[in-house]
C-alpha positions as CSV (number, residue, x, y, z in Angstrom):
1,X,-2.1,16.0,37.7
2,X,-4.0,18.7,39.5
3,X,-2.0,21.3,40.8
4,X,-3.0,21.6,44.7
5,X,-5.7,25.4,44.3
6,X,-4.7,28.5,46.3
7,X,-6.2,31.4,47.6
8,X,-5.1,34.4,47.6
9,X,-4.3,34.6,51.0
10,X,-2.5,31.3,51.3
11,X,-0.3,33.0,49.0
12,X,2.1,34.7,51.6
13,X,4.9,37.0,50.2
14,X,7.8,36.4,52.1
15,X,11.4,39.3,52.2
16,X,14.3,36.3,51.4
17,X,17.7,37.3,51.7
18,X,18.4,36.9,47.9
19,X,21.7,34.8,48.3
20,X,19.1,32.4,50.3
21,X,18.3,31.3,46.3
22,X,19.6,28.9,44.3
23,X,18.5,27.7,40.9
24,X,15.8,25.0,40.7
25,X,16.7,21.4,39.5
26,X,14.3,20.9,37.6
27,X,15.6,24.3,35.2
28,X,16.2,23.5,32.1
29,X,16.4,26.8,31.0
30,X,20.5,28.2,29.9
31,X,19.9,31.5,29.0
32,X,18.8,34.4,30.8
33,X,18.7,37.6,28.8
34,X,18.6,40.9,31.0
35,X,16.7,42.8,28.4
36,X,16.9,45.7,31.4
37,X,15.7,43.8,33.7
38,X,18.1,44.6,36.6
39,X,17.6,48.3,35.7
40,X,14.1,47.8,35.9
41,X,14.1,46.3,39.3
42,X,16.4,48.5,40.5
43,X,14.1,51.4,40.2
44,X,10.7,49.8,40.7
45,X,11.3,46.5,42.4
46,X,10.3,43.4,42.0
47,X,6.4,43.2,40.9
48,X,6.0,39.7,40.6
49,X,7.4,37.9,43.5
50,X,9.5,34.6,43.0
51,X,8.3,31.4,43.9
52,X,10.4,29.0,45.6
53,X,10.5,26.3,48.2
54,X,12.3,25.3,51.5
55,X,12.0,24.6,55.4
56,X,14.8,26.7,55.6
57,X,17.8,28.2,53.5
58,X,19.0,27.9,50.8
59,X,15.6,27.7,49.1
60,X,15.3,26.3,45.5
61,X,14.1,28.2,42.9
62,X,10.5,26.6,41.2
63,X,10.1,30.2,38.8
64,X,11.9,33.8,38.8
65,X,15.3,32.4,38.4
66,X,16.2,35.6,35.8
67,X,14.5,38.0,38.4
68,X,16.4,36.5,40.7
69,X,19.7,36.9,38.5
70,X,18.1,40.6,37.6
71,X,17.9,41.4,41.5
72,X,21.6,39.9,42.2
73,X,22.7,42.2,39.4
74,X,20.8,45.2,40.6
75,X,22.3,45.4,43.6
76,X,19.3,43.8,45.7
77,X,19.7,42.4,49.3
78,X,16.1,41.2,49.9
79,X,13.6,40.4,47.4
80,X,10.0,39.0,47.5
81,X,9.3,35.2,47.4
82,X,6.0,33.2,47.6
83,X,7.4,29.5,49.5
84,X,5.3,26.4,47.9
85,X,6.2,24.0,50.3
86,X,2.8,22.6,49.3
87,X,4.0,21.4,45.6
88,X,5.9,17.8,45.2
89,X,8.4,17.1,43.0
90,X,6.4,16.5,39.3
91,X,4.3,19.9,40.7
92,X,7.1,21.6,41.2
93,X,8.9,20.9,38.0
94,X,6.0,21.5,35.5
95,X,5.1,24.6,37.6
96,X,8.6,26.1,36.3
97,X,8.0,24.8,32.8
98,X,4.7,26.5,32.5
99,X,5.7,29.8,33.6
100,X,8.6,29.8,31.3
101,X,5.9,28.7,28.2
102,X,4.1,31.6,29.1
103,X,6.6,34.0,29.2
104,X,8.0,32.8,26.2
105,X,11.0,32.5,27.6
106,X,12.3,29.3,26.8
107,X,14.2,28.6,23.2
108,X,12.7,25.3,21.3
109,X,15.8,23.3,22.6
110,X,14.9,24.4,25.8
111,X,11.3,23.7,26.1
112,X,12.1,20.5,24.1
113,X,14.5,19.6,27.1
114,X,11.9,20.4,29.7
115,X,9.7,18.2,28.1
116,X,12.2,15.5,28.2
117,X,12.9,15.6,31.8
118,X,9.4,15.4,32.4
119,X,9.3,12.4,30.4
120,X,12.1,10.7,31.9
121,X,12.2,11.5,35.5
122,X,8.3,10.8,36.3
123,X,7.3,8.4,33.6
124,X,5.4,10.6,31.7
125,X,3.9,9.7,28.3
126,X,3.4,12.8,25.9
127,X,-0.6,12.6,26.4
128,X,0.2,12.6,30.9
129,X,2.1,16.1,29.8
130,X,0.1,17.8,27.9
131,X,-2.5,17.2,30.7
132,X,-0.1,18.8,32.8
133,X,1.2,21.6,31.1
134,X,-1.9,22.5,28.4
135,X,-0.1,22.4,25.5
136,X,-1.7,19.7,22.9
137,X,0.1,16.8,22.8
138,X,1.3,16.7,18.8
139,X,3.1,20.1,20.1
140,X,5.2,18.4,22.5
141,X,5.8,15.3,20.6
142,X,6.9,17.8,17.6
143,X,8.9,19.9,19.7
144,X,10.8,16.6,21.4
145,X,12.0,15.5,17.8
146,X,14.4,19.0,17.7
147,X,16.5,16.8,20.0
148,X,17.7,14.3,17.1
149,X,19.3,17.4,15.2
150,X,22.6,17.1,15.4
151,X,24.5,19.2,18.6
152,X,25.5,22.0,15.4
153,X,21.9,22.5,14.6
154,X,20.7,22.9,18.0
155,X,23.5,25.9,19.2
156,X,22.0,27.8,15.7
157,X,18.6,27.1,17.1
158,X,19.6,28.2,20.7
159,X,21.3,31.7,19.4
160,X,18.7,32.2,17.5
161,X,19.9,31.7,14.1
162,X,17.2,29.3,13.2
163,X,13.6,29.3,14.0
164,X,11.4,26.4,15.9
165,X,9.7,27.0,12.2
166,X,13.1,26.0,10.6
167,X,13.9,23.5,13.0
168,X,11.0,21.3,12.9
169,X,11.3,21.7,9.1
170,X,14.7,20.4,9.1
171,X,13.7,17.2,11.7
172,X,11.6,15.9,7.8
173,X,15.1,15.5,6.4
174,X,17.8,12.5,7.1
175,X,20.7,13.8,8.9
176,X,23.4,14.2,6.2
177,X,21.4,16.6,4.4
178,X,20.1,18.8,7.4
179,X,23.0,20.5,8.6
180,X,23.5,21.7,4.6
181,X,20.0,22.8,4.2
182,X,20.6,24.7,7.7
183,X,23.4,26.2,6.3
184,X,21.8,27.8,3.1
185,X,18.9,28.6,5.3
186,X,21.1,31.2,7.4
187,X,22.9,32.1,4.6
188,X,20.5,32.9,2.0
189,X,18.2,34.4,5.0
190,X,15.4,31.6,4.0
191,X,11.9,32.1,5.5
192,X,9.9,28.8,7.3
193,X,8.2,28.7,4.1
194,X,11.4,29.4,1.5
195,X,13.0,26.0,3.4
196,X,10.1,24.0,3.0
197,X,10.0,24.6,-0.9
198,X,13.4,23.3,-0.9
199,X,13.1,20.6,0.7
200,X,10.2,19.9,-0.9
201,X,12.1,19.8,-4.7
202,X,14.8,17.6,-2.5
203,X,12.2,14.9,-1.6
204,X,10.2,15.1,-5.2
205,X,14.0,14.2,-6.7
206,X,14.5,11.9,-4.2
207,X,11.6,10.1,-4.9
208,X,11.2,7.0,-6.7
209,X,9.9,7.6,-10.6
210,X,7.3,5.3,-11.7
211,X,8.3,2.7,-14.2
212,X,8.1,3.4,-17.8
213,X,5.6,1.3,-19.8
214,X,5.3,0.6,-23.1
215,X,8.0,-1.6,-25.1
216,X,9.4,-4.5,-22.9
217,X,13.1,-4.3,-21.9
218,X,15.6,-6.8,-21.1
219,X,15.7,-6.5,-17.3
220,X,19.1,-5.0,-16.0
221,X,21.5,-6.7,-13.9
222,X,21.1,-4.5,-11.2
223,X,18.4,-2.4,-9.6
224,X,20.0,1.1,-10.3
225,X,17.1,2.9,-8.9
226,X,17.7,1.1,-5.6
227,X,21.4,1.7,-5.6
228,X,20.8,5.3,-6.6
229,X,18.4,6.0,-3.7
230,X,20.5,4.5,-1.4
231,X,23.9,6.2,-2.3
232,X,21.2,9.3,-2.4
233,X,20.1,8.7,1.2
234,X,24.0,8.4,2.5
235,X,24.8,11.9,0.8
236,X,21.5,13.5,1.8
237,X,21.2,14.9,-1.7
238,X,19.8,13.7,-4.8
239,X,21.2,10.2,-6.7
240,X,20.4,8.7,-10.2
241,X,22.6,5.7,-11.4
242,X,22.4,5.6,-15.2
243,X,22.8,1.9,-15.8
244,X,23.6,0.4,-19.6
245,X,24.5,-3.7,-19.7
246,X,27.5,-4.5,-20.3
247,X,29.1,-0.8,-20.6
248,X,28.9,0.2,-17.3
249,X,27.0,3.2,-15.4
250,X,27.5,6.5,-14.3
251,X,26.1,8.4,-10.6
252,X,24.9,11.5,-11.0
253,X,24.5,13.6,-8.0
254,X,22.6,16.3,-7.9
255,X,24.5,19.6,-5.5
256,X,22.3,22.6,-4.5
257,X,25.9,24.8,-2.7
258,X,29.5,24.6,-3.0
259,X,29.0,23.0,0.5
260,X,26.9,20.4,-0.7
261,X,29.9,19.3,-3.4
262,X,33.0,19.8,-0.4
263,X,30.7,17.4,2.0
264,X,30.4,15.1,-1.4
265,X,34.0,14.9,-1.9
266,X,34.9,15.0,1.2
267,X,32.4,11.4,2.0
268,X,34.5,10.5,-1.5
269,X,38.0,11.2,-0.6
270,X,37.5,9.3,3.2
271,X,36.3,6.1,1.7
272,X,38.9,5.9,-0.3
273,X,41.1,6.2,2.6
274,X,39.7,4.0,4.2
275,X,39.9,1.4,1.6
276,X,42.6,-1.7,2.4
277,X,44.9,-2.0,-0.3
278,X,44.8,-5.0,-1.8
């Protein structure tokens, strides 16, 4: 999609009454930091106009929604707006996206949103919107995993406790160990890198060992790697089933925090709840 070209002087700033604006619908964006922005804009005005469209009031919002929050806040009756009456919808709504990637001023969750929306409302494979936006298409498709985290994971991501770096770290890792590895990561103030050692020893414990050679063995009557790595992969935490025929086996789970072991006993205690009685 090319986006229709303007001159400069098709460009017409417009004075809006400012209660004439109302947020676009294509915003995926939740929070709008001041930063001093009102005060700002109170003493030097508005230097980038919004940009908007409508016949006639109200007029929705395509980019400047947080100078138009800033100029509510500071007291402004007027403010300057560009009208891009020109753009249709899928213009429109990736015009808002990009200005927000290039302010930085989305969160991951947010720009992973955008990117959804995208998808969903025009039909839009990853490859159509990275045309569209210019960001390279593994970003986006790496940025729209951060929406599988669970609803906890996302808020720390959205107030900033954890990184994008962190985030798409976490998205390697099933989803009963994520949240604990989120956790630690805020806890112990982990850098990108610091979480992607540990979960780096997680998966090399995780992983299957090769089999021992050397003197043949009577073959067990169960497959106690298997049944370790799967009771491993419900707990999201390392498993080993030590197996001897005809005495019987022991788990042995490995716990890296004291919330690791509550969420183990925890998993414990509820299935034997909800065990019938026989």
């Amino acid at each position: 999609m090319n986006e229709p070209q303007k001159t400069e002087s098709d460009l017409t700033v417009v004075e809006i009454p400012v209660t004439d604006l109302v947020p676009g619908r294509y915003q995926m964006r939740t929070v709008f930091q001041d930063n001093g922005l009102a005060e700002s804009i109170r003493n030097q005005g508005i230097i980038q106009p919004i940009v908007a469209r409508g016949e006639c009031p109200p007029y929705e919002i395509i980019a400047g929604e947080r100078r138009c929050r800033a100029a509510k806040a500071a007291g402004l009756e007027l403010v300057p707006v560009i009208l891009r009456n020109d753009l249709d919808e899928r213009q429109a709504a990736t015009f808002g996206l990009v200005e927000n990637i290039q302010r930085h001023a989305f969160n991951p969750i947010e720009e992973a949103k955008s990117y959804e929306m995208l998808a969903i409302k025009f039909g839009l494979t990853h490859e159509m919107i990275a045309t569209d936006t210019g960001v390279s298409r593994t970003q986006i498709t790496n940025t729209l995993r951060l929406l599988k985290l669970s609803d906890t994971i996302q808020s720390l991501i959205i107030d900033g406790s954890l990184s994008g770096g962190h985030a798409k770290t976490l998205t390697t890792l099933n989803p009963a160990a994520q949240e604990g590895f989120a956790k630690r990561a805020i806890r112990e103030g982990w850098s990108v890198r610091k979480l992607e050692e540990e979960v780096a020893k997680l998966k090399a414990l995780l992983a299957p060992k090769p089999p021992k050679s050397a003197v043949s063995e009577q073959p067990l009557s169960i497959d106690a790697n298997r049944l370790g790595m799967e009771v491993g992969e419900k707990l999201g935490l390392p498993v080993k089933l030590k197996w001897t025929e005809g005495r019987g086996g022991v788990f042995e789970i490995t716990v890296f925090s004291v919330d690791d072991a509550d969420r183990v006993v925890a998993k414990l205690l509820s299935a034997v709840a909800d065990k019938p009685d026989r």
